[in-house]
N, C-alpha and C positions, 0 to 999 in steps of 0.2 A: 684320686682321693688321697688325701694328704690327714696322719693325725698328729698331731702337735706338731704342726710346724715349726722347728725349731727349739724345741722344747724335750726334753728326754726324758723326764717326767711322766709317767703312768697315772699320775695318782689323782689328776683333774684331765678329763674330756674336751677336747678340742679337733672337729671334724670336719675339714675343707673339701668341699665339691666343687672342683672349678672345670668348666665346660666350654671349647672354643669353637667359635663360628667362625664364618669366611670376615666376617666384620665385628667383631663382638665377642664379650666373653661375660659367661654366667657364673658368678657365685655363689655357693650354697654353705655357709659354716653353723655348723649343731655345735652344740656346747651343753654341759652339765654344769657349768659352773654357777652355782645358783638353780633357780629354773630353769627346765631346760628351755632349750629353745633354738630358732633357725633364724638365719641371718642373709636374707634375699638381696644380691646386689648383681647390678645389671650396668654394663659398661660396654663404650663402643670402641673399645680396642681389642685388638687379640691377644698383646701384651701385658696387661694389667694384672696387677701381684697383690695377694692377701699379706699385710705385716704385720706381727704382731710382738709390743713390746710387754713379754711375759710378768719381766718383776713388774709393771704397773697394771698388768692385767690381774694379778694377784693380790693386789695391795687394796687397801678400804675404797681407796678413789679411781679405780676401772679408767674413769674418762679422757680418751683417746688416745688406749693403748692396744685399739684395732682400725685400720685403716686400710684404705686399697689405693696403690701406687700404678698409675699418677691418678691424685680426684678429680682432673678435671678429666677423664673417663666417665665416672660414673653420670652413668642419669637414671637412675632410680635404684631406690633402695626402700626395702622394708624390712618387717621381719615376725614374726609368730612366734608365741610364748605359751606352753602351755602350763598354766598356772597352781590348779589345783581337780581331786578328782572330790564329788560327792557323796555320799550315800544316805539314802532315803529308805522310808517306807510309807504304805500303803495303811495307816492304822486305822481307818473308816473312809467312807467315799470322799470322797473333796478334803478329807486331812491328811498330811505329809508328814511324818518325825525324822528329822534330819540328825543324824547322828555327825560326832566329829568330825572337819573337813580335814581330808590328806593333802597338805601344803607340799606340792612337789619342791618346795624349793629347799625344802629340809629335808630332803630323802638324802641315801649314801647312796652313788653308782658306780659299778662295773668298769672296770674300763673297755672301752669300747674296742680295745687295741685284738684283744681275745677273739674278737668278733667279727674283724672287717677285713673283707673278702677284697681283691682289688679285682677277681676276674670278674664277677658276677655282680661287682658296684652294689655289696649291701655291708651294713654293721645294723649292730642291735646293744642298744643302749637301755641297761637295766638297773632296778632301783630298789630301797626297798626304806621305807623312813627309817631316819634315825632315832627316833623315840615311838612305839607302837605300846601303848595303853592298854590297846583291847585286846593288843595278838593277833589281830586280822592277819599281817603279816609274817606270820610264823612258820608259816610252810609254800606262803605264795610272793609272787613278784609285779611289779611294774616292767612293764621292755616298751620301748618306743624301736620300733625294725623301720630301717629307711634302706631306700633303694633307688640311688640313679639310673636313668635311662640317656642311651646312646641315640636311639632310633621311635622311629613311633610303632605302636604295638598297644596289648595288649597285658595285664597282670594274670600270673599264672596259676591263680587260683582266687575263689569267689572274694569278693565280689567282681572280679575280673575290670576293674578299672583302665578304660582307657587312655593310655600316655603319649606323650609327645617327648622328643629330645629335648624341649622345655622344661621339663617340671621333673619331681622324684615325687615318690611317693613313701609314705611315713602308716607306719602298724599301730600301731594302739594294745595292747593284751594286757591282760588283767589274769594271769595263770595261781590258783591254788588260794586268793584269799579266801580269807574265813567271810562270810555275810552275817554284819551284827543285826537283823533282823532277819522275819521268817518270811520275808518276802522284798528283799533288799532291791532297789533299784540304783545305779550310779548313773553320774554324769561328768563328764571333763567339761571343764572350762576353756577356751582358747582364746586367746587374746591376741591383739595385733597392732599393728606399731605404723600410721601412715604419715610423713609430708605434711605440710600444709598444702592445702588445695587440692587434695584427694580425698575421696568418698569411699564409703565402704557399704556395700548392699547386698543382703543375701535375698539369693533366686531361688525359687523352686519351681520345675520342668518335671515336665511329664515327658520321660524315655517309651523309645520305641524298640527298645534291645532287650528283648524277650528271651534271647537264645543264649547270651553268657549269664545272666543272672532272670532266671525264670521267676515270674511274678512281683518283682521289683519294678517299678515302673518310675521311682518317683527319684531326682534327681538335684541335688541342691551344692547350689557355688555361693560360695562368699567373694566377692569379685571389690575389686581395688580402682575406682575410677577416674583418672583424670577429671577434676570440676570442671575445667576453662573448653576442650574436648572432647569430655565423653566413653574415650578410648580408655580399654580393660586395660591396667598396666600388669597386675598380678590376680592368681585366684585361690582359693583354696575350694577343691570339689570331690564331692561324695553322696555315696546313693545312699537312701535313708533304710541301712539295714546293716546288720552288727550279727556275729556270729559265734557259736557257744560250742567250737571244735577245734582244735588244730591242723583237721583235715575236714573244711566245712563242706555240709551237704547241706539243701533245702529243707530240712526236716531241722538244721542245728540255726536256723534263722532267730536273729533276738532285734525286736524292733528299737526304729531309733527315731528321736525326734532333735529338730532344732529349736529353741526357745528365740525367741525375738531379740534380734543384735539392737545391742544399748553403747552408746558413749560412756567408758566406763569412768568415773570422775575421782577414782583412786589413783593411790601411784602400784606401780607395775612392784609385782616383788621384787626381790633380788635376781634378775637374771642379768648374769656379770657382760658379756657380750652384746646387750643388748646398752646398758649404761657407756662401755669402752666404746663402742663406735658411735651412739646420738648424742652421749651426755649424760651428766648427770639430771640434770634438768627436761629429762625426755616426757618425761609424764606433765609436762607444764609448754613444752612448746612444739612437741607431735602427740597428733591424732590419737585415743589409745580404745578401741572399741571390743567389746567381749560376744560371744558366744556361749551357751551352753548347749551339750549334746549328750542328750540321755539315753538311756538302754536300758528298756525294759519290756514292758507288757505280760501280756498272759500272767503279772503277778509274781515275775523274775524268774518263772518257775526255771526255764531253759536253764541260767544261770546256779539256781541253786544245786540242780542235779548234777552240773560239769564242770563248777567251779572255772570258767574261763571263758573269756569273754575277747573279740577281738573286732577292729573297727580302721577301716584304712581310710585314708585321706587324700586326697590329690594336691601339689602344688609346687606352683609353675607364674614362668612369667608368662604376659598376653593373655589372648583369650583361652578358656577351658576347653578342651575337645567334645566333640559334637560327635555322639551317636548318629551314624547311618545306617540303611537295611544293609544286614552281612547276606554272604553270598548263603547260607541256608534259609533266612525269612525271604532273600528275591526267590528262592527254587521253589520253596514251598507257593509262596503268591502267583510265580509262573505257574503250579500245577494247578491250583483252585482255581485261577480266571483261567487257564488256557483248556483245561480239560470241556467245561461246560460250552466255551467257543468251538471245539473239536467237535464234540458230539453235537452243536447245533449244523456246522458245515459240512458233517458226514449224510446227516437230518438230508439237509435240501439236497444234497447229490443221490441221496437213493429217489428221494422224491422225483427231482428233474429226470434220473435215469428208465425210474420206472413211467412217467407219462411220458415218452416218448418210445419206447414198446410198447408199450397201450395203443400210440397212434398209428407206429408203424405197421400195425396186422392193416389196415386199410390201404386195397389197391384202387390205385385213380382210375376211375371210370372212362376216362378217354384217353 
């Protein structure tokens, strides 16, 4: 984990994840500059280098003052922007009052430098706009918490998302704003940045992983798909459930929904990394399709009582990772079908044991 590469500067966020295979090497670069946003690049070398030329990454015109040395490594590249957060309410059935949108790309942030762990491969990048009207912001924060993974495993706290040395996963919290209504619901936009000849389609699956997130069942990926093949290049994946703790239980569940992915036919805000490596011209000659992902129900109430909200994300290159039975749902399934099998098989041996005492009191007459 690399921040400002080359750069000495605190004062703009610059976050390099690069990851090496036996053939291959995965980039991951976060940035604040602008909208925040991640920068997915996947290359078949082991040598391949993040460079970046700073005074033009800074300047009005970004465009191709991030690149990865040599390009002819690269073979695929994307990237995720999250754009803006919501806030809603509930003012009669079927009516919404949308109150002012939080344009992340006008927030001030943190530097990440404060933050970033290299044992434990996390940082947390935090925000708070630069102009707040209503004061929402006045005692609370934005933090997007990312965390690379080495190995495949497990997240160590709910929603317990499972990862692969592919992918990182990215936090979402909403700590201490004010809710400008009495029953506020939010939603993040996420946006995303494909190639031509890539598709973009979100799934939703029904989980059988009962044991790290109890009654969660329901599972949704935004997957990135070669048109001409078919094959997942990237995904972005998460279970539809969002939590109202910083040390969540089952009782601090806040529901989440995903709204229907649209081709979005705006241009992208300002997220500086996202212009220096496609172009300026990215919203006219890649793919750029949006997301919305809300958190609410019950009437916000979770949220209004804890003021804080949090919501993880998966992503990675390839396919998403596949829940399987963990070794406690096989033991339990072992004990429900084997116990009834036992006491049928003990059933027939008392049976067979006892008709053959039965028979044997009879002596043969000759």
């Amino acid at each position: 984990m690399q921040y400002n590469p080359g750069w000495n500067s605190s004062s703009v966020n610059l976050l390099h994840v690069r990851a090496v295979g036996p053939n291959d090497t995965l980039h991951y670069v976060w940035s604040s500059i602008g909208a925040p946003a991640v920068l997915l690049v996947a290359t078949d070398s082991q040598n391949s280098a993040l460079h970046v030329n700073w005074t033009q990454l800074l300047s009005p015109s970004p465009a191709g003052a991030l690149w990865i040395d040599p390009p002819s490594s690269v073979v695929y590249s994307t990237a995720v922007v999250f754009t803006k957060v919501f806030e809603y309410s509930e003012a009669k059935p079927l009516e919404e009052v949308f109150y002012p949108t939080y344009d992340l790309s006008e927030f001030s942030w943190d530097s990440i430098n404060h933050t970033l762990n290299h044992t434990a491969l996390t940082a947390e990048l935090t925000g708070v706009p630069t102009t707040d009207p209503g004061s929402g912001f006045s005692n609370g924060t934005l933090t997007f918490r990312v965390t690379a993974y080495e190995t495949h495993g497990r997240a160590g706290h709910l929603p317990n998302l499972l990862h692969t040395a592919d992918s990182s996963q990215v936090e979402f919290v909403l700590a201490g704003v004010t809710p400008r209504g009495n029953s506020s619901h939010f939603a993040l936009e996420v946006a995303t940045v494909e190639e031509t000849g890539v598709g973009q389609q979100l799934r939703s699956t029904r989980s059988i992983d009962d044991e790290y997130t109890p009654t969660i069942f329901e599972v949704l990926s935004l997957v990135a798909e070669a048109q001409n093949s078919s094959s997942v290049l990237s995904f972005l994946q998460w279970k539809a459930i969002a939590y109202g703790s910083q040390s969540p239980r089952r009782e601090d569940n806040i529901q989440c929904r995903a709204q229907q992915l649209h081709v979005a036919n705006w241009t992208l805000p300002r997220a500086t990394i996202i212009q220096a490596y496609f172009g300026e011209g990215v919203g006219s000659t890649y793919t750029i399709s949006a997301v919305n992902v809300s958190f609410g129900g019950e009437e916000g109430r979770v949220y209004q009582e804890k003021h804080y909200l949090s919501w993880s994300v998966l992503l990675g290159f390839g396919q998403p990772p596949t829940d399987t039975f963990s070794p406690l749902v096989i033991s339990i399934m072992a004990v429900a079908l084997g116990t009834p099998l036992a006491m049928l098989l003990l059933g027939s041996c008392l049976v067979l044991l006892a008709q053959r005492k039965r028979y044997s009191e009879y002596e043969p007459i000759n």
